[in-house]
DSSP file (Angstrom, degrees, kcal/mol; ACC not computed):
  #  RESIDUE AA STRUCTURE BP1 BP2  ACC     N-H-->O    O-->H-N    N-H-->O    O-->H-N    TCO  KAPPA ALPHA  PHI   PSI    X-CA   Y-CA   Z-CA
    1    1 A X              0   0    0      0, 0.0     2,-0.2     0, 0.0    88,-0.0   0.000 360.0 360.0 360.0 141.4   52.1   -3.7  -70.6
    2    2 A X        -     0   0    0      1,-0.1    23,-0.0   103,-0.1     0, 0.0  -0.594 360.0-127.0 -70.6 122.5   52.3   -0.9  -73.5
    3    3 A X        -     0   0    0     -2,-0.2     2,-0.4    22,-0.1    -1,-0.1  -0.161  17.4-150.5 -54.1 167.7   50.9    2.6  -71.9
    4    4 A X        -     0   0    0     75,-0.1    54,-0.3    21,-0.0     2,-0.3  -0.909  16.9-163.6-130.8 152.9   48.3    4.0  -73.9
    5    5 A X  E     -A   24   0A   0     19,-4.5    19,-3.0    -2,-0.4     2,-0.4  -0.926  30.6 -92.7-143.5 170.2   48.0    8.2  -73.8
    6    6 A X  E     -A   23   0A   0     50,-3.7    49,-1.1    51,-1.2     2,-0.6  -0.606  44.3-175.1 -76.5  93.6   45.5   10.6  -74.7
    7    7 A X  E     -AB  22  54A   0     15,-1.8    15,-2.2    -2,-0.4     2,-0.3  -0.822  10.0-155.7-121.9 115.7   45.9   12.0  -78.5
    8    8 A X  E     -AB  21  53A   0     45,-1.9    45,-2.6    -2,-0.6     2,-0.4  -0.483  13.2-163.8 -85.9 155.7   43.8   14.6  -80.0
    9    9 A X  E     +AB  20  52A   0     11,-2.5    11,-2.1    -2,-0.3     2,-0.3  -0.961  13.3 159.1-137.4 139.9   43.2   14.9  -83.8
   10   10 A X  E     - B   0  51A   0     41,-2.4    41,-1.4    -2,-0.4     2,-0.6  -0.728  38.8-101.9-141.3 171.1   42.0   17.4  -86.3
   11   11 A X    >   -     0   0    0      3,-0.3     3,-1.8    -2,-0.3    39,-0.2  -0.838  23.4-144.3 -93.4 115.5   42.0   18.4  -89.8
   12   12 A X  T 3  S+     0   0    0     -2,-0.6     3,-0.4    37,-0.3    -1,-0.1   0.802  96.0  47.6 -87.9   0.4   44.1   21.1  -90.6
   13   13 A X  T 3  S+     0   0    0      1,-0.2    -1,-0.2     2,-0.0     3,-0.1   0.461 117.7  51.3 -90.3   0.9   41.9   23.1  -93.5
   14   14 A X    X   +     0   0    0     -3,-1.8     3,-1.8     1,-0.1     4,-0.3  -0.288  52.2 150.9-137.5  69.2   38.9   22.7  -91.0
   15   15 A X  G >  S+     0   0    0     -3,-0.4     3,-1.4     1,-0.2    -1,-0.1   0.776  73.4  75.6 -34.0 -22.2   39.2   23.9  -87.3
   16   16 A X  G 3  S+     0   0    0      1,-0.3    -1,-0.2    -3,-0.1    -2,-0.1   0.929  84.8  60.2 -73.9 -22.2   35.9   24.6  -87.2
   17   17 A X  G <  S-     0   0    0     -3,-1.8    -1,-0.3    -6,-0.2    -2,-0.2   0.780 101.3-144.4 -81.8  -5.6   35.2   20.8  -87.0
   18   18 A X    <   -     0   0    0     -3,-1.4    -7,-0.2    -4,-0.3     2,-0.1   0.165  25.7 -76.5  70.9 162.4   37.3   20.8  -83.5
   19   19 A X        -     0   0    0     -9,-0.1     2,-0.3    -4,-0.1    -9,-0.2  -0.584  35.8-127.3-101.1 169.6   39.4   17.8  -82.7
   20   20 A X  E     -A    9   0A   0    -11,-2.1   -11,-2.5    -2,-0.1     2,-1.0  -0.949  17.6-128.4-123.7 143.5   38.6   14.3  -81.4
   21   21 A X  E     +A    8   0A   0     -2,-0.3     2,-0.6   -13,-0.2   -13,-0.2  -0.588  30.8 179.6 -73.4  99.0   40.1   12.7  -78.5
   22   22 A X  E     -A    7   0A   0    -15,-2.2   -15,-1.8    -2,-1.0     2,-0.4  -0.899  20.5-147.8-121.6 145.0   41.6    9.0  -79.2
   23   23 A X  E     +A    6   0A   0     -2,-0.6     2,-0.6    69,-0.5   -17,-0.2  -0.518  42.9 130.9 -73.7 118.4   43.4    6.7  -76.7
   24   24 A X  E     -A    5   0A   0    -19,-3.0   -19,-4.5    -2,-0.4     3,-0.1  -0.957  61.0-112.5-162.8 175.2   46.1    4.5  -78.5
   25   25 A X  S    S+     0   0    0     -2,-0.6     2,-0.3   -21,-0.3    -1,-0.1   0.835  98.5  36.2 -91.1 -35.0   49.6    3.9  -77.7
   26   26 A X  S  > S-     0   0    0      1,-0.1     4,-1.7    -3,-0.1     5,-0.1  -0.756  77.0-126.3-131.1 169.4   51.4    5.6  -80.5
   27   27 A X  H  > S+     0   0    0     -2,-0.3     4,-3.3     2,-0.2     5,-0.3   0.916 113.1  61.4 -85.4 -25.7   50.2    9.3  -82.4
   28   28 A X  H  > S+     0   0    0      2,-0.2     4,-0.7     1,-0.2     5,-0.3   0.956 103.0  42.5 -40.9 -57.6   50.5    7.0  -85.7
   29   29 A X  H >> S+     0   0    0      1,-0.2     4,-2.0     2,-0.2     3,-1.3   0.955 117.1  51.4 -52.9 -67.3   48.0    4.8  -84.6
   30   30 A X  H 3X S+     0   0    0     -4,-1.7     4,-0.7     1,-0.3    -2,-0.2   0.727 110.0  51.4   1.7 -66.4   45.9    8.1  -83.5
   31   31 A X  H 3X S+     0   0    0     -4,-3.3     4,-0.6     1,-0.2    -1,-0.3   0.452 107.9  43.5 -91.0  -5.5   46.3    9.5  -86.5
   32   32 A X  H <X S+     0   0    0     -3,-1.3     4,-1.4    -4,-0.7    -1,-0.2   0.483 108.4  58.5-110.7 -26.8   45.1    6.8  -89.0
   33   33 A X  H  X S+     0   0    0     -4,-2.0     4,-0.8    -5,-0.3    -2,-0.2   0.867 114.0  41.7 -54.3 -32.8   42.1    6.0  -86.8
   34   34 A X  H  X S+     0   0    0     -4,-0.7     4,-1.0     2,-0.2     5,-0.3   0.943 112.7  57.7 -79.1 -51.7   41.3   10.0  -87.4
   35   35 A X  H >X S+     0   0    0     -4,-0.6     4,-3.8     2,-0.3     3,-0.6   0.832 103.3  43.9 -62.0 -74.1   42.2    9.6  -90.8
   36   36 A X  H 3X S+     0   0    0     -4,-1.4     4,-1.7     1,-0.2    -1,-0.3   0.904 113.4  62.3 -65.9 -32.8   39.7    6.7  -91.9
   37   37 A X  H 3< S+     0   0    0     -4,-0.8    -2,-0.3    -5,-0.2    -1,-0.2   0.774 112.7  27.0 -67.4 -13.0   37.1    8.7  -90.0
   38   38 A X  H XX S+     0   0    0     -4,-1.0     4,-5.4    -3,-0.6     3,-2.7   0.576 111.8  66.2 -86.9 -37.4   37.2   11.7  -91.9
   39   39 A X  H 3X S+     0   0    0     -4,-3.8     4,-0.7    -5,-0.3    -3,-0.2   0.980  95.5  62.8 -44.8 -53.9   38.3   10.1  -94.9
   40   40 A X  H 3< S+     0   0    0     -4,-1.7    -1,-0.2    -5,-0.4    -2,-0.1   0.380 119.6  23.8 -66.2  13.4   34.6    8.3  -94.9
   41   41 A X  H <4 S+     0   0    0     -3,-2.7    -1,-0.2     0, 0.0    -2,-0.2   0.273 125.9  45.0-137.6 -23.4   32.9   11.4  -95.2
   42   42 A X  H  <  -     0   0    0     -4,-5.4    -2,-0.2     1,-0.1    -3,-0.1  -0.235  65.7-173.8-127.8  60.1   35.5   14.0  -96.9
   43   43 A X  S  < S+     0   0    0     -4,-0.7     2,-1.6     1,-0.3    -1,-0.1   0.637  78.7  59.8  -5.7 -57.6   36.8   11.8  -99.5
   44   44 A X  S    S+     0   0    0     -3,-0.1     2,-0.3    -5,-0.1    -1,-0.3  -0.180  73.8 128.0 -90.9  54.0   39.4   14.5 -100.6
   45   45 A X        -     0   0    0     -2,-1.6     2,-0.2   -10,-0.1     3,-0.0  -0.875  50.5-148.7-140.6 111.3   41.1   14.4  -96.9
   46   46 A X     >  -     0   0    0     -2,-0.3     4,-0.6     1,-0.1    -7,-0.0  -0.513  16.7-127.7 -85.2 155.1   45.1   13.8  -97.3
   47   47 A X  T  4 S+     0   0    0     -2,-0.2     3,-0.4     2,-0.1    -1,-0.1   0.929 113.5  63.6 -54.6 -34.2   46.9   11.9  -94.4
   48   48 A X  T  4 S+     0   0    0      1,-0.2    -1,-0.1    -3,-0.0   -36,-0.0   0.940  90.5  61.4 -51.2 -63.7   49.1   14.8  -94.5
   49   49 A X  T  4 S+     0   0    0    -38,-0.1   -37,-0.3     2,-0.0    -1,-0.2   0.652  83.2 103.3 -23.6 -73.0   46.3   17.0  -93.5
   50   50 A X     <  -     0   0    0     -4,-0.6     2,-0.3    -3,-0.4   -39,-0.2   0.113  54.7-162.3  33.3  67.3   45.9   15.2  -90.2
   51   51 A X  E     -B   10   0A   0    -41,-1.4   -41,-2.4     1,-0.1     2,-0.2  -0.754   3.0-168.5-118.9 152.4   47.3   16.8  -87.0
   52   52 A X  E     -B    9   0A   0     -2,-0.3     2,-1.4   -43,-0.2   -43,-0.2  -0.886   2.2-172.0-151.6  89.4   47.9   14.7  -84.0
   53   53 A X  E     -B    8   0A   0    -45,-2.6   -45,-1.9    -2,-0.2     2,-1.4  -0.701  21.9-135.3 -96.5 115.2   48.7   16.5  -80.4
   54   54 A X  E     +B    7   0A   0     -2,-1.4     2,-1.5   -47,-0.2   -47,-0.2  -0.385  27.9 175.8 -54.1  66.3   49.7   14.1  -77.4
   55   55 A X        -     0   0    0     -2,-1.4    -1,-0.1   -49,-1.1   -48,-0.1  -0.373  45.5 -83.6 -94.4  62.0   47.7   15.2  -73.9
   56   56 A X  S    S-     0   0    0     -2,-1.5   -50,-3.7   -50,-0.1     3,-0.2   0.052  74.0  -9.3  97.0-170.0   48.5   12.9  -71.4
   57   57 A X  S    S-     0   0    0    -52,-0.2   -51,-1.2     1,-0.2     2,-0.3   0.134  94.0 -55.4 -52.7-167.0   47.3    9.3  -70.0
   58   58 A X        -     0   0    0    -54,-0.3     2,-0.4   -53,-0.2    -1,-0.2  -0.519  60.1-149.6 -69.2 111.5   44.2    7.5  -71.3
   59   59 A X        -     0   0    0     -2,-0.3     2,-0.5    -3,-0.2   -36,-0.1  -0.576   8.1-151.8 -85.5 159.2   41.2    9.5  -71.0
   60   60 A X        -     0   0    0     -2,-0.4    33,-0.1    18,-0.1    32,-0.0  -0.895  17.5-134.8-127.3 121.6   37.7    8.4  -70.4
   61   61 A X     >  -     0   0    0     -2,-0.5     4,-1.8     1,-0.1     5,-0.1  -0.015  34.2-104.0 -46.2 155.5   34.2   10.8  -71.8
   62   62 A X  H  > S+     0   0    0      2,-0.2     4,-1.9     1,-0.2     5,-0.2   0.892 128.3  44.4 -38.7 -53.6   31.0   11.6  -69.9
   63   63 A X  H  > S+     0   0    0      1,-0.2     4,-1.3     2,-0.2     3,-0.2   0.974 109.1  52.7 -81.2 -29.3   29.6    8.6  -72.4
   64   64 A X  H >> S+     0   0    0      1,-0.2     3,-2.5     2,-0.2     4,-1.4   0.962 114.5  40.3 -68.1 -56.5   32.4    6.4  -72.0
   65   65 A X  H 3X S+     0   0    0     -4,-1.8     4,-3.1     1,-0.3    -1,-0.2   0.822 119.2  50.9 -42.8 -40.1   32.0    6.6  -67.7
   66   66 A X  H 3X S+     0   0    0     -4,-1.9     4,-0.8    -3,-0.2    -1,-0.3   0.748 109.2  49.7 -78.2  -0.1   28.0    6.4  -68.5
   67   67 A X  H <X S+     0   0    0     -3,-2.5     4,-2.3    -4,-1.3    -2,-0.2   0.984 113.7  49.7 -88.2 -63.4   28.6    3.1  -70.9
   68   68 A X  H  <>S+     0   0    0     -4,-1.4     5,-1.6     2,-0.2    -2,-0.2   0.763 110.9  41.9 -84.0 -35.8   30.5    1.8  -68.1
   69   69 A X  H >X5S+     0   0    0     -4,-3.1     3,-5.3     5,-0.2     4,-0.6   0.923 117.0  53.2 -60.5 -85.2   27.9    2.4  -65.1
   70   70 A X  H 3<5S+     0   0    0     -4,-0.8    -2,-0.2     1,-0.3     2,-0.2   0.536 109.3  44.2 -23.1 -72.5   25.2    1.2  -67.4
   71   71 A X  T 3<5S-     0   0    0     -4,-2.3    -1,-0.3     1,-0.1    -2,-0.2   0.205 121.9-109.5 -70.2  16.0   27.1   -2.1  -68.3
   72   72 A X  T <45S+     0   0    0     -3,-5.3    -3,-0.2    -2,-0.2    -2,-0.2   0.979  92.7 109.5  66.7  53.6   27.8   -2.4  -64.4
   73   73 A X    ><< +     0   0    0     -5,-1.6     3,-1.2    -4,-0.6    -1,-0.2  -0.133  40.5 171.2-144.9  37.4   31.7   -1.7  -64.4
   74   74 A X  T 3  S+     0   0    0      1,-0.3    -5,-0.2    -5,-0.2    -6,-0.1   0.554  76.2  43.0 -24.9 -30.0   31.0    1.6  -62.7
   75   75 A X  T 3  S+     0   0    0     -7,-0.1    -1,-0.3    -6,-0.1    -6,-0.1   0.594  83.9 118.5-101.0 -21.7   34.9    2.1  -62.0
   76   76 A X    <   +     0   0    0     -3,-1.2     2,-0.3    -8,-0.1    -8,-0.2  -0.240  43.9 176.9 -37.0 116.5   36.2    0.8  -65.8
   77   77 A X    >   -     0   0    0     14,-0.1     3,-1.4    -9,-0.1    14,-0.2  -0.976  44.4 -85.2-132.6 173.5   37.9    3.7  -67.2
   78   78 A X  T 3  S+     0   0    0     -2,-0.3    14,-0.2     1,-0.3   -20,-0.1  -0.351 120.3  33.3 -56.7 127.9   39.7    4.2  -70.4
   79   79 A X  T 3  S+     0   0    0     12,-2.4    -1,-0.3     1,-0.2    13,-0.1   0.548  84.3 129.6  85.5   7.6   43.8    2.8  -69.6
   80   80 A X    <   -     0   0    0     -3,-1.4     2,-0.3    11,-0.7    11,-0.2  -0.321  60.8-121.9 -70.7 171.6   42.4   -0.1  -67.0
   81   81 A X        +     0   0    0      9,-0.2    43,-1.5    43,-0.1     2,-0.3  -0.821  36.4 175.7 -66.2 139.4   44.2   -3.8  -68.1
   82   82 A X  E     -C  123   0B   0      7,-0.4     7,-1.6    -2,-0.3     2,-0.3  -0.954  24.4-143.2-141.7 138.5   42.1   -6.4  -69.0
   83   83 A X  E     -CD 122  88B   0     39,-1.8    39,-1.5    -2,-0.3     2,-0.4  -0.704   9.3-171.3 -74.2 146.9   42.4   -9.8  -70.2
   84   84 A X  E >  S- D   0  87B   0      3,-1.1     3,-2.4    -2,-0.3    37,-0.1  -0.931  77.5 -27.2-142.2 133.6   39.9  -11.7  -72.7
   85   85 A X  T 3  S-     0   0    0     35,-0.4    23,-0.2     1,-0.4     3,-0.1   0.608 130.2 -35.5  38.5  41.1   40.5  -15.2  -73.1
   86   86 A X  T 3  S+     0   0    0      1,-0.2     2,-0.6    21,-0.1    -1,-0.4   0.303 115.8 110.4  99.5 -21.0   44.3  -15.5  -72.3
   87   87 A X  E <   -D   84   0B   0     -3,-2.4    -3,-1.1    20,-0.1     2,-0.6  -0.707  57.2-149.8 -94.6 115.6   45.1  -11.7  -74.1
   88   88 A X  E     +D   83   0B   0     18,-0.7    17,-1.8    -2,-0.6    -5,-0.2  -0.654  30.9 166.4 -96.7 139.9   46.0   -9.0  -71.8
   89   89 A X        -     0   0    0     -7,-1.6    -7,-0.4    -2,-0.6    15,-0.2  -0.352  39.4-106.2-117.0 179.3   45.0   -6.1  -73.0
   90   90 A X        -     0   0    0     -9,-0.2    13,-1.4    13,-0.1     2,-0.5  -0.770  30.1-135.3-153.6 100.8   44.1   -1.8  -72.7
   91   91 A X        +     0   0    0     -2,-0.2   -12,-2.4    11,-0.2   -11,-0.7  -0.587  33.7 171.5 -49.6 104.8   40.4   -0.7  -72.5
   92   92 A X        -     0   0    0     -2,-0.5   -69,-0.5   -14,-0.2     2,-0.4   0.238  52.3 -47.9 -90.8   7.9   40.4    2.6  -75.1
   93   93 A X        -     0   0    0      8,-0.6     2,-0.4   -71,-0.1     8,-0.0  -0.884  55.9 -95.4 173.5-140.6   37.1    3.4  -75.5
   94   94 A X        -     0   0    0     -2,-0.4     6,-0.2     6,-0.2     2,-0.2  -0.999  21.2-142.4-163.3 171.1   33.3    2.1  -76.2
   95   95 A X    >   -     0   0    0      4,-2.1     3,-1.5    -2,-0.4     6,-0.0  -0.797  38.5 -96.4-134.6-173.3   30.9    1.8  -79.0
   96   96 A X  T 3  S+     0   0    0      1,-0.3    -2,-0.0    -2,-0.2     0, 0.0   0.652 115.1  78.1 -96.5  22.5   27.4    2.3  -79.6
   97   97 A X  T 3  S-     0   0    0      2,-0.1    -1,-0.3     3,-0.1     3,-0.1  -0.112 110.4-118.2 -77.2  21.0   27.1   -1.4  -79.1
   98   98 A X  S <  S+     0   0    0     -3,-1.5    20,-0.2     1,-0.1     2,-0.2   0.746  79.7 123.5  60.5  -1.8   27.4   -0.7  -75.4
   99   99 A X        -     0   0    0     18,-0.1    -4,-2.1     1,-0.1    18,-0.2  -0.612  66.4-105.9-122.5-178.7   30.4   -2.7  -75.6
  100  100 A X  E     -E  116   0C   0     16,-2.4    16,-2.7    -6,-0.2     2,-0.5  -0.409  22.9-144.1 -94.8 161.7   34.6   -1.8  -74.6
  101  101 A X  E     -E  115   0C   0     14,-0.2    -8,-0.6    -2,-0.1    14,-0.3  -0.670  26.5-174.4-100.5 158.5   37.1   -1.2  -77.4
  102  102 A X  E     -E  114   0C   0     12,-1.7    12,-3.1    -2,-0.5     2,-0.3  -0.566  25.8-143.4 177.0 135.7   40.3   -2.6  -76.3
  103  103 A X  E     -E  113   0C   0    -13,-1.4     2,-0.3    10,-0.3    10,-0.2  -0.643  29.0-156.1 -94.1 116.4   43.8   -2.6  -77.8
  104  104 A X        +     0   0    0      8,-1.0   -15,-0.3    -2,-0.3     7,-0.2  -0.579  20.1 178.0 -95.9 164.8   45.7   -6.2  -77.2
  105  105 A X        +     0   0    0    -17,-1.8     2,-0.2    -2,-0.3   -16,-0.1   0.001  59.5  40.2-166.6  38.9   49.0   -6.9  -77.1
  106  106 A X  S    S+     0   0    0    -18,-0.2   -18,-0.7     1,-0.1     3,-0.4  -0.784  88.8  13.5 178.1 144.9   49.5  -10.1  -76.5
  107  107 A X  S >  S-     0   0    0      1,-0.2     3,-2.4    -2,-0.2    -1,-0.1  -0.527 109.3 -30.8  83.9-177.5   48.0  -14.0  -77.3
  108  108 A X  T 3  S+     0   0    0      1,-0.3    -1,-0.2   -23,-0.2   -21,-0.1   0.196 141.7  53.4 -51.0  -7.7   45.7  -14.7  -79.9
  109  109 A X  T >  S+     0   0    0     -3,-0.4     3,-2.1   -25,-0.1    -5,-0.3   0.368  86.8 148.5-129.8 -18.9   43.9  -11.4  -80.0
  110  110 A X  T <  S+     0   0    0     -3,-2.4     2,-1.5     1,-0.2    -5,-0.2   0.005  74.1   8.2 -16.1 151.7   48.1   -9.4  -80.4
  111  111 A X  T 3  S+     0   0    0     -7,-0.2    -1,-0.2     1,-0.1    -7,-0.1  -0.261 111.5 123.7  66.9 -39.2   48.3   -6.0  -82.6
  112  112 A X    <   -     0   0    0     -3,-2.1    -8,-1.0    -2,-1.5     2,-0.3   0.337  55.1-152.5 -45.8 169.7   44.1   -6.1  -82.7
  113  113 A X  E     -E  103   0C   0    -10,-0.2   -10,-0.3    -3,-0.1     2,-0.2  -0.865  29.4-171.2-125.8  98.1   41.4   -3.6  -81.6
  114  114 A X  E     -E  102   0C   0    -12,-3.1   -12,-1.7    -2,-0.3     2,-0.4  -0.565  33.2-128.6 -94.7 174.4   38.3   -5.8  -80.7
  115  115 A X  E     -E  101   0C   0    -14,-0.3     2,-0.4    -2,-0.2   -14,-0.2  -0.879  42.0-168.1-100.2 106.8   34.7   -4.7  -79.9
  116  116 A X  E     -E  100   0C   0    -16,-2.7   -16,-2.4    -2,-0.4     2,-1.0  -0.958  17.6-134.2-130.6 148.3   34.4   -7.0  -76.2
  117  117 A X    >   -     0   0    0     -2,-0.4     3,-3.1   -18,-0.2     2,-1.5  -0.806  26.9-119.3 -88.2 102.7   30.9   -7.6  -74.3
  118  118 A X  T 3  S+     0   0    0     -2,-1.0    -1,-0.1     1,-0.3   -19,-0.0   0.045 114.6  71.5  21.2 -42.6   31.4   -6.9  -70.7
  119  119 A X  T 3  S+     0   0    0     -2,-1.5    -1,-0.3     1,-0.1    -3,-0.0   0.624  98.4  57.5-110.2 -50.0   30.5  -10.2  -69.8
  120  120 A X  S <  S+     0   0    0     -3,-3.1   -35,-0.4     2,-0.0    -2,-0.2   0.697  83.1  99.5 -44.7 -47.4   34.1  -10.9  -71.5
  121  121 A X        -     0   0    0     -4,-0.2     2,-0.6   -37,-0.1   -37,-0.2  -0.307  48.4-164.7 -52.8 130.7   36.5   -8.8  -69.5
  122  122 A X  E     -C   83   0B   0    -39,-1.5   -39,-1.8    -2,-0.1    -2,-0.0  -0.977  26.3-128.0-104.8 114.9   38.7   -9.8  -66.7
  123  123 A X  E     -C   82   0B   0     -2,-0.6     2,-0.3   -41,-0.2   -41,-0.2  -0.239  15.3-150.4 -32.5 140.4   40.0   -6.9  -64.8
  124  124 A X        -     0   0    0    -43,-1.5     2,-0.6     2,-0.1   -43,-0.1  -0.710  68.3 -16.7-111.8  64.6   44.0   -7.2  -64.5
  125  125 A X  S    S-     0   0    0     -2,-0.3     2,-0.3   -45,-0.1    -2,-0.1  -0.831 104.3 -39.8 134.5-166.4   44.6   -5.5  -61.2
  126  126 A X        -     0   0    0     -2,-0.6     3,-0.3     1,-0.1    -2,-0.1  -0.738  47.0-157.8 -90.3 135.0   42.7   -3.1  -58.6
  127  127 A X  S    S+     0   0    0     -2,-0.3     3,-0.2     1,-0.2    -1,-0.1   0.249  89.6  70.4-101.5  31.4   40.6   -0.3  -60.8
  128  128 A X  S    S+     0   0    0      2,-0.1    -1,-0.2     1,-0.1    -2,-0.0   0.469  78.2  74.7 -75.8 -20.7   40.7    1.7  -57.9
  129  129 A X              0   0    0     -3,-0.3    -2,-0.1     1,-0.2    -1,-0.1   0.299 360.0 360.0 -90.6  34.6   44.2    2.3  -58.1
  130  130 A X              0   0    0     -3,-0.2    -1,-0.2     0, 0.0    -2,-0.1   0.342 360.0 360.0-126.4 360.0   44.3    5.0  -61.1
């Protein structure tokens, strides 16, 4: 299975806006996620601009952990495995659908980032052991 790590990203003509943390496998990926999120608000936002520091495994927020109690996965954090439907998979994150992000890499759902409903998930393994 593809590790996922921890990458923060920022703008470099605005510090003040502070960076955001995203979970991905590669700082490319990272950094084009950041990229169409800034983009959609500050139109004249280069890729170049873009700065992408690597800080360690998958992290999981204060909302992600409360997303995950709430939806009854209390132990689900950000870097777990999961399967959906035959695809093994890397829970990176949540949305404000209450529901998991997760980066596939393998099956029908390969190279994707879906939106999955709880109810969807198979745990791949023990979540106690990270």
């Amino acid at each position: 299975m593809p590790q996922v790590f921890a990458f923060e990203c920022s703008v470099s003509w605005a510090p003040q806006w502070g960076s955001t943390t995203y979970n991905r496998h590669t700082a490319g990926q990272a950094k084009a996620d950041h990229f169409r999120h800034v983009r959609e608000a500050w139109q004249d936002t280069k890729f170049t601009d873009i700065r992408v520091r690597k800080v360690g495994p998958a992290r999981s927020s204060p909302q992600f952990i409360r997303n995950a109690e709430y939806r009854g996965l209390p132990d689900l954090r950000c870097g777990h495995a999961v399967r959906v439907h035959g695809s093994n998979g890397v829970v990176v994150g949540h949305n404000a659908s209450a529901n998991f992000d997760v980066i596939f890499h393998d099956g029908r759902y390969s190279g994707q980032t879906l939106n999955v409903h709880p109810s969807e998930l198979e745990i791949v393994g023990d979540l106690t052991e990270e």
